[in-house]
C-alpha positions, 0 to 999 in steps of 0.5 A: 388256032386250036388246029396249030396247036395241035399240029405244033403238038404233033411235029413237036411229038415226032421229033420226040420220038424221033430222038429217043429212036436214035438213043435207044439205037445206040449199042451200049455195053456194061459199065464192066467193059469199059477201057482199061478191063482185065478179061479172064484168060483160059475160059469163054469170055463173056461179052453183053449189053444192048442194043436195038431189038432184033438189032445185029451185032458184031463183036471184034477182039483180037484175032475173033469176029462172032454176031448175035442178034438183040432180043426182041427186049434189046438185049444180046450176049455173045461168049468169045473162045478162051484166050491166053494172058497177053494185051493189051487189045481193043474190043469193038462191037457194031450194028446200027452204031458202033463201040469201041474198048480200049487197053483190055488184057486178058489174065485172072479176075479176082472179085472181093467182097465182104464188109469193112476189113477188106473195105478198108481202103489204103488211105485208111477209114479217117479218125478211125482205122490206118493201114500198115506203112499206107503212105509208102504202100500208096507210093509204090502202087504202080503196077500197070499189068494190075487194074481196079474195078471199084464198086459204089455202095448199092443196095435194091429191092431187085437185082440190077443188071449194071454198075456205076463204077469203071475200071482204072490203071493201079496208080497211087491215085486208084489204089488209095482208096481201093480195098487194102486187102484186094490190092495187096493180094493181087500185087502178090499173084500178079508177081508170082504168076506173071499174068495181068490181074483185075480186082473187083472191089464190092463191099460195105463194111458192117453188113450182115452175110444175109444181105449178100445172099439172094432172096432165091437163095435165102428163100429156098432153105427153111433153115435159113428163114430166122434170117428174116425174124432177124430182118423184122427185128431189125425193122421194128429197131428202126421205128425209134432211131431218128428219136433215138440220134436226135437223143444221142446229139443233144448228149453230145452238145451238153458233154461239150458245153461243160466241156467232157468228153463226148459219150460213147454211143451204139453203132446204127447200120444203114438202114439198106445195108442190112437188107436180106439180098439187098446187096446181093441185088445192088452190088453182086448180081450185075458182075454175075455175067462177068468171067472171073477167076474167083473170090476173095472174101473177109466179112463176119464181124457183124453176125457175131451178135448171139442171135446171128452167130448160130446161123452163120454155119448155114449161111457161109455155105449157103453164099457160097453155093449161091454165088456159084449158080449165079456165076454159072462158072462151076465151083470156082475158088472161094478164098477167105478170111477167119475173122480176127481177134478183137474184144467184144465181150458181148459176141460170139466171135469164136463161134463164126470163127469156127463156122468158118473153118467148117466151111472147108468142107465145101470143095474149091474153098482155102481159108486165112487165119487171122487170130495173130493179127488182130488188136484188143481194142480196134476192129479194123487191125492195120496190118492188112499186109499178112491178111493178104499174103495168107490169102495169096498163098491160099491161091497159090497152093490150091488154085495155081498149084504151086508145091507149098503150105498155105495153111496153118494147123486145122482140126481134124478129131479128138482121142480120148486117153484117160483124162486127157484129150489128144487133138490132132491136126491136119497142116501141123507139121513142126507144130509149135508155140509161141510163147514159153507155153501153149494158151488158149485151150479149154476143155469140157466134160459132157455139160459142155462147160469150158474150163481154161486147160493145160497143153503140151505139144506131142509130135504133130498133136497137142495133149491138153487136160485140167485138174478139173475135168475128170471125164473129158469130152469136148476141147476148144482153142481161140474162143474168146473174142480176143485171143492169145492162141499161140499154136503154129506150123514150121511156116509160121501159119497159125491153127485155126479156132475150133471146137470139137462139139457137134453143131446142134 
């Protein structure tokens, strides 16, 4: 009895085995090369997955056939020529099995990323941010030479190599709950430049930029390390905070039986989100092998905490660069947004602002400004619309080479005349105030203590004093966190935040 058992054990075994041979045969791509793709036109196009060690495999797209071989892992990679814009195509790769894609065009990747404002989907966040026009913007979101790529919320302790989510046709449907900001910025480049347009949409709002950052990147740069005090900090919150909701929802409870309303309480972040390279691993590094045309970026808001503000001048930059050697496509375009204007006594809005506008030193890279936009008391402003159009206009100039201005005055140095300070601008032709005067200028002496100044536009520059500063060194423009900055070109692009103090 004990022998046919054992001999039941064993059949039972080798089928087993025999099953898991036959799914592990399976040639499998990643979720990125799935129906309905958009691939990079005009560069090398990538194609990968797995398949069975040392397996051949053979790819077809088009009017090209290349073969590679699995490693002795089952992975395999193989990199089609460059094709124009054009589809739509079928991709088919075989070995011992055989898989095929379909309706692939090839035209510009753009991949979007960031925190909540280009989160933001067109539906909206309920009870707590709306978009501009949303419900006619849904039902005119046919656009069948744009496709959506979304992906899910994913945080890890190591990079992963694929995602869950799929590409889709933009319909209504998909672009509803796609990012606001992407899709109006595809639909933008994709009537200007008449090529098929895929968007990527890789966020979650209220992240810190660490998080997106990978731990190689983060651990490579002493500089950077008060990221992780931040982390241990953050950790050491954590201990107290199911006491502290279970506090926070007995408040709720005794204001609704005596019938008051709720109180407010403090946001509390996903405990994952917040994690240095945790999203850099879970939702940046498995598109890493994916060709695309650049990125889109609009995050800020969460490191304008005092003890994340200074550092955000080191960390942008840093995102950067680290995006780019994982990529290994070279210094792609880099496109984001300043963040808005929005009243938060406690931050330090101004000072990400003008990390961010110090950021354009980094070659390949545009910025939207979006101080006019913004709304006192939501830090979600619905009009996405302009956001996106700047951020078009951006790629257009610098990436499509159109002839035009995408960018509203930015600082370039300070003169000094006596007692006045004279600030000059780049991109300020036809500078101009909206409003009966120029606001938002301040001025200090060498104590680097701000007093509100007085401004007249000059030509190309504004002239700005105080009766209160004698020995002017310093001036400043759209600092606070809500912002009546008023400065513009003859194109209506807004001047930038700034500060003309060194960083320390």
């Amino acid at each position: 009895m004990q022998s046919l058992a054992k001999k039941i054990s064993s059949i039972v075994l080798l089928a087993l085995c025999g099953i898991a041979h036959v799914v592990s045969a399976e040639i499998r791509l990643p979720q990125m090369l799935s129906d309905h793709a958009i691939l990079q036109r005009n560069a090398p196009i990538h194609i990968w997955g797995w398949g069975e060690p040392g397996e051949h495999i053979t790819a077809h797209f088009h009017d090209q056939t290349i073969s590679t071989a699995a490693t002795s892992l089952g992975e395999w990679s193989l990199w089609l020529n460059p094709e124009h814009a054009g589809g739509p195509y079928e991709l088919t790769v075989d070995g011992s099995s055989k898989v095929t894609v379909h309706d692939l065009l090839v035209g510009d990747v753009w991949f979007a990323s960031g925190q909540s404002n280009m989160q933001i989907p067109l539906l909206g966040f309920p009870s707590s941010a709306v978009i501009k026009n949303a419900k006619e913007e849904i039902a005119q979101a046919n656009h069948p030479q744009i496709r959506l790529l979304y992906v899910g919320l994913k945080s890890s302790d190591v990079p992963l190599d694929d995602i869950t989510g799929r590409w889709s046709q933009c319909t209504p449907e998909t672009a509803a709950s796609f990012s606001a900001v992407a899709y109006f910025f595809g639909r933008e480049i994709q009537r200007e430049e008449h090529v098929p347009i895929g968007l990527i949409d890789a966020t979650w709002g209220g992240t810190p930029i660490d998080s997106w950052i990978s731990l190689k990147k983060l651990g490579s740069d002493a500089s950077l390390m008060p990221v992780f005090a931040n982390r241990a900090e953050f950790s050491q919150n954590q201990v107290r905070l199911k006491q502290i909701i279970a506090s926070e929802k007995s408040e709720d409870a005794a204001a609704l039986a005596a019938h008051q309303p709720a109180p407010k309480h403090h946001w509390h972040p996903q405990e994952e989100s917040w994690l240095p390279a945790g999203l850099y691993n879970g939702m940046i590094a498995p598109e890493t092998s994916y060709t695309i045309k650049g990125v889109i970026w609009y995050q800020g808001e969460t490191d304008s905490a005092p003890e994340r503000a200074p550092l955000y001048h080191l960390l942008f930059p840093a995102l950067i660069a680290d995006w780019r050697a994982q990529w290994k496509q070279g210094n792609f375009p880099f496109l984001f947004v300043q963040i808005s204007s929005f009243y938060s006594p406690e931050e330090i809005w101004g000072e990400v602002r003008d990390a961010q506008r110090r950021t354009l030193s980094v070659a390949g890279t545009a910025m939207a400004v979006s101080l006019d936009v913004g709304t006192k008391n939501n830090v979600h402003p619905p009009d996405k619309q302009t956001v996106a159009a700047r951020l078009a206009l951006a790629a257009r100039a610098t990436v499509y080479g159109e002839n035009i201005e995408y960018s509203g005055p930015l600082y370039r140095q300070t003169t000094t005349e006596g007692s006045t300070l004279r600030v000059w601008f780049d991109h300020a032709e036809g500078l101009k105030s909206k409003g009966a005067k120029v606001e938002s200028f301040e001025i200090a002496g060498p104590d680097h203590h701000f007093v509100p100044a007085d401004a007249k536009i000059e030509g190309d520059t504004v002239v700005v004093s105080s009766a209160a500063i004698r020995n002017p060194r310093y001036v400043r423009y759209g600092w606070d966190t809500f912002t009546t900055a008023n400065l513009y070109n003859r194109n209506d692009l807004p001047a930038s935040t700034f500060t003309s103090e060194p960083i320390n």
